[in-house]
Every structure is written in C-alpha cells, then in structure tokens.
N, C-alpha and C positions, 0 to 999 in steps of 0.2 A: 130702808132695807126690808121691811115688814113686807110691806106691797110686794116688792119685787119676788121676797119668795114664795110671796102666797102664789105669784103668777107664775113662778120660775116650773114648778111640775108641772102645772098645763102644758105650758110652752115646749118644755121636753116630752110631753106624752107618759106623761107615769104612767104605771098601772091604776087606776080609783083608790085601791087600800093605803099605796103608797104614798100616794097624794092626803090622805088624812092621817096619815100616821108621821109620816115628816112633818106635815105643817103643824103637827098638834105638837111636834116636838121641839121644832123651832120655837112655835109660841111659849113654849115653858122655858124657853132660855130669855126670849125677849122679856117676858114679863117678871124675869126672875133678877131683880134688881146685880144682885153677885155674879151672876151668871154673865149676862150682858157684858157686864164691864171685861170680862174677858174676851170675848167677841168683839166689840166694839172697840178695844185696846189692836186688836190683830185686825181686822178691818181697815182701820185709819192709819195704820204701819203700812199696810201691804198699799193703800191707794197712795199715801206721802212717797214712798221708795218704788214700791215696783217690785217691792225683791218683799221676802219674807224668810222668819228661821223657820226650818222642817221642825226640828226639836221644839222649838219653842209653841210653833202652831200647833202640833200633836196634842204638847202636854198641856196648853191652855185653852185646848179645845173639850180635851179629857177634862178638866177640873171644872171646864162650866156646863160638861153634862150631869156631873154628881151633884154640882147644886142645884140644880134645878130638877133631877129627878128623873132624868134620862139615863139610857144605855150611853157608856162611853164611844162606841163607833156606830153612836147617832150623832153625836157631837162632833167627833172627828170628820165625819162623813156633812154637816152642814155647815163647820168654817169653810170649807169648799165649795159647795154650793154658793155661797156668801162672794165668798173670792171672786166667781164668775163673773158678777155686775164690774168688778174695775177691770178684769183679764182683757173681757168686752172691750174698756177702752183704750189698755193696750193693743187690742189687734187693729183700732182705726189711727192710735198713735204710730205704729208700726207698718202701714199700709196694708196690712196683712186681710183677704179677702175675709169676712164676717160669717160665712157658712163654711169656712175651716174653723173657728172659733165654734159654732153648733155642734158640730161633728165630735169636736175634740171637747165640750164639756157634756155632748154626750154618753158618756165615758162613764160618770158619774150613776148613771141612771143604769148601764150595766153592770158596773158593781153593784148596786146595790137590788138587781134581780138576782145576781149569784148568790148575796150575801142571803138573800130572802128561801131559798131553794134550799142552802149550805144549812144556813143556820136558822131558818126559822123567824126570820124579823128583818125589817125595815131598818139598813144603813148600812155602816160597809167595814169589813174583818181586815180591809187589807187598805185603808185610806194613806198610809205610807207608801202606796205606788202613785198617786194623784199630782203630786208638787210638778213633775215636769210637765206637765202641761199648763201650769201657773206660771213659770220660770219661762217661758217661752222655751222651750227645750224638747219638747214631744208638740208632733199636731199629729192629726188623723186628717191621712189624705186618702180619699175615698173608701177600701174596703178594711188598706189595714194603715198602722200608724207608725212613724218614725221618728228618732229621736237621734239629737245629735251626740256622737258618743264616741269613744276610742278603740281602737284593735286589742281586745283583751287576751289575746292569747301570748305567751312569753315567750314561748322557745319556737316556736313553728311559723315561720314566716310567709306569707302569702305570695309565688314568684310565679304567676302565670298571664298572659295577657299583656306583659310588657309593663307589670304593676311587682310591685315590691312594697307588698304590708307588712310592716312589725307592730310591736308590740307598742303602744300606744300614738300608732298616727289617727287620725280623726279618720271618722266611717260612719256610716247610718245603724242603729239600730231597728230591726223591725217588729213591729209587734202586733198579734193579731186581736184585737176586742171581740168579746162573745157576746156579737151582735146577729148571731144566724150564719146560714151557710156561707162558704168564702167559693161562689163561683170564678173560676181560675184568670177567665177575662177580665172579672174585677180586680184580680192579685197583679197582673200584668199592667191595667192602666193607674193604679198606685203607682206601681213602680215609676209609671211614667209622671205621674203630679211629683212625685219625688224628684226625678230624673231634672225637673224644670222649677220645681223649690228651694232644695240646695245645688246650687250651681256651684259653690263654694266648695264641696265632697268631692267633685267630679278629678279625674286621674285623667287627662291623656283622653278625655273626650268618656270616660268610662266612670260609672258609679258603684262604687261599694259599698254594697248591704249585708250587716248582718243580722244574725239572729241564734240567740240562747235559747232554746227550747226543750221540753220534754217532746215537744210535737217532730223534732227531727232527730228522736233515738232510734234504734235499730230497730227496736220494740214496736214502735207504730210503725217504720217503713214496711217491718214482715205482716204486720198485721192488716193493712190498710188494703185495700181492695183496690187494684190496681187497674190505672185508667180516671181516678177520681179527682177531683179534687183538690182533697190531701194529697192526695198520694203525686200529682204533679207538680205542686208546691213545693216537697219535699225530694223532687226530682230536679228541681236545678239547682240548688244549694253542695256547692262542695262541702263533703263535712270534715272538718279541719282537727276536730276532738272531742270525744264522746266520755263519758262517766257514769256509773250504775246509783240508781237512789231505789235500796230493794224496800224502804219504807213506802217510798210512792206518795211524796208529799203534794205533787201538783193532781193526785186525783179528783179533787173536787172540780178542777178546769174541765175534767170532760164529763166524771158523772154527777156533780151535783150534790158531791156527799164527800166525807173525810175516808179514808181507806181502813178499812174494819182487821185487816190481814186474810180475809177471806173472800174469794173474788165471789161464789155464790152469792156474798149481799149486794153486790151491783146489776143495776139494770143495763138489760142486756137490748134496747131497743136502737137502731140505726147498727149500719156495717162496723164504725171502728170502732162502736161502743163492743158489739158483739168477737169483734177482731184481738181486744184487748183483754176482755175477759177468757176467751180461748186460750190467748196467749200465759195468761195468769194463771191457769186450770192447771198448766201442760207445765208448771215449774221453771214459766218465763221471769226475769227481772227490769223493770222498768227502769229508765232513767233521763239525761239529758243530755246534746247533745249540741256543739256550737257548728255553724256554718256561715258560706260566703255564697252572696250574689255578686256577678257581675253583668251590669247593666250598661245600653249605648244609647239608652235614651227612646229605645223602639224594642228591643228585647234584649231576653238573658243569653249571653256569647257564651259564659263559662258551660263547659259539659256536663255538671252534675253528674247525678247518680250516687248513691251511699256507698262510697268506697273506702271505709274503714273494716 
C-alpha cells in the first residue's frame, strides 16, 4: 500500500504541495504502529467483502489520524485514497471501463483542492460525501456524475412525458464536481454516457435525472447571466420544489470560503460569483432547490424553465 500511495498523487496530478503533504501524512500513519492497525484493519475489510461501514471507516479513520499526529480529515480523506487500489479491482471485476474509475476517484483530488482554498490545508472537511463512489453507487461520467438514487420528493408527483414518479421509485442523481467550467455540450454528452450506463433507470425509452442543488435556486437562475452555461443547465431541469437556507451553508461551493453574513467579504471575480454577491447586497436570500431531467438518450424532451 506504501508504494501505491506514494504513486497514487502523481498519477492523479496533485498539486506539488499536495503531493508532499499527503504522502508525508500517510507515512506517519504507516509508520505509526496504532495507527496502521486501523487502516490496515479497514483495508483488508473493504478488499475481503467489497462493502465497508461509513461509520465505521470515518471513525477509525479519525482515530488513526490522532495517533499518529495528523489532522483528522487527513485521515479520513486517506482511507480513501487507500480504498482506490481494490475499488480498481472492482471496476475490472464488474466490467466496468477503468477511465470511469480515474474520473471517479478523481473526485478525491477535488476535494481536497476545495478543502485547501476553504480551509487552509491538505485533506478533505467533507470525506463523508466519498463512500458512493466505493459502493459502486456514483461514477463520474464525463463532465458531471451520477449516482443511483430514489425520487425524493413525497407529495409532488412527477406526471409528464407519459412518466409517473413518486416518491421513492429509482432515478439518477446528478452531481456536478468542481472540476472547472461545465461547457454545456459536455453536460449534454454525460447525460448521454448516463443515458447508455444505466439502462436499468430508463422509463419508456426515457431517463430520469435529478438534482438537489443550491445551483438550481431562484437565486442563481435571476442572478446568472443568461445564455451561459449555468444558466442552460439550469434551464431544462423542471423545478419540482425550492427551500430558502438565509445562512448560505453551500457558500464555500462557489466562493471558496464559509459565509461571513456579509456579502462585501466575497470575491466578486467571474459573472455568477459577481451575480450572487449583487443579489446578496440587494437583501436576496439564498437557498436550494430540487429538479427533473428528462432525457431520450440524444436530448432533454422535458420544457424546463424555473417555474416555481
């Protein structure tokens, strides 16, 4: 395991800092006798089953970064890493092509560029979003990723297109990684590796995508520079039910920092960064908002447009 993670940042392209501050932190778990053993205890679980506990991996991920002298979501953030080498041989056990596997433990490397921006340090604040791509349950097909998941809404049923969603039939989840811009042709031919991944999802020749987002609140539709983007992403998603969060906990997702209550501390560089802070100035409230794709495999049928 040594080797492989010495090799594992190159291979994903860390930043340089990255790359010596992860390895030098792994090495104080590997060489840290107590430490190990809880790594190495969760290693030889996860490669024996295939499966692993969330709870259990957190918290004994957590305990072998105290012994050894590390941040705990340095620890948490390198059982995972760890994980990669057998996930690996689940994607050749599974047929599963091996640069959906890249992609998808890609994943890791942009958390912990956020987590470096957010907070100041090498590893990741938020390693309790990572299991479903261990789980075989999320892959990253081209720009954005999908995970297989249920119709979370209770009472609002989905009746258009000759489709009838309730409240927990199986659907795709979508999710965007902040990996750079999301040019909209690449949103479009996701949709399609989806369209031809789970064939299993599909309705009547038809796929349904959702998505939980603060990216499809009112808030960014008014604010977004229309013609972009965002802003056409955001444009064929039915939005089925919206919620206000005035504390604004996903701010760090676009600027990089926790929300002060004061939009003057954010930077105001790029359109919806500048769009959002406007909107915040003027005694806007931020929040989140759920939506539907409807996909045939070549494009989205459903009308969109933000009509709540």
């Amino acid at each position: 395991m040594k080797n492989y993670i010495h090799n594992f940042f190159d291979k994903f392209e860390y930043p340089e800092e990255a790359k010596v501050v992860l390895t030098e932190a792994f090495d104080k778990i590997y060489n840290c006798e107590n430490a190990w053993k809880y790594f190495d205890a969760l290693i030889k679980n996860y490669e024996a089953t295939d499966s692993f506990s969330v709870g259990e991996t957190l918290n004994d991920a957590t305990l072998a970064a105290r012994e050894a002298g590390i941040l705990d979501d340095q620890g948490t953030f390198l059982i995972f890493c760890c994980y990669s080498k057998h996930l690996f041989d689940m994607y050749v056990k599974n047929g599963i092509d091996t640069k959906i596997w890249y992609d998808s433990v890609a994943d890791l490397k942009y958390k912990a560029i956020e987590c470096y921006k957010v907070r100041g340090y090498w590893g990741s604040f938020v390693s309790g979003w990572f299991p479903g791509f261990f789980s075989l349950d999320r892959f990253a097909l081209g720009r954005l990723q999908f995970e297989k998941s249920a119709y979370g809404e209770q009472k609002i049923v989905y009746n258009k297109h000759g489709l009838n969603i309730k409240h927990g039939d199986p659907v795709l989840d979508v999710h965007i990684p902040s990996s750079g811009r999301m040019p909209y042709e690449e949103v479009l031919a996701s949709y399609k590796m989806a369209y031809e991944f789970f064939p299993e999802y599909r309705i009547n020749g038809l796929l349904p995508i959702c998505a939980g987002s603060w990216l499809l609140h009112k808030s960014v539709f008014d604010s977004v520079k229309k013609g972009t983007n965002v802003d056409k992403f955001i444009n064929d998603y039915d939005i089925i039910t919206a919620w206000d969060t005035p504390e604004f906990p996903d701010c760090w997702r676009l600027f990089d920092m926790e929300y002060t209550g004061n939009p003057d501390d954010l930077p105001s560089d790029g359109s919806l960064r500048r769009g959002i802070v406007e909107h915040l100035k003027n005694g806007g409230i931020m929040g989140e908002a759920f939506g539907i794709v409807i996909f045939d495999g070549e494009k989205v049928v459903n009308d969109g447009g933000y009509n709540l």
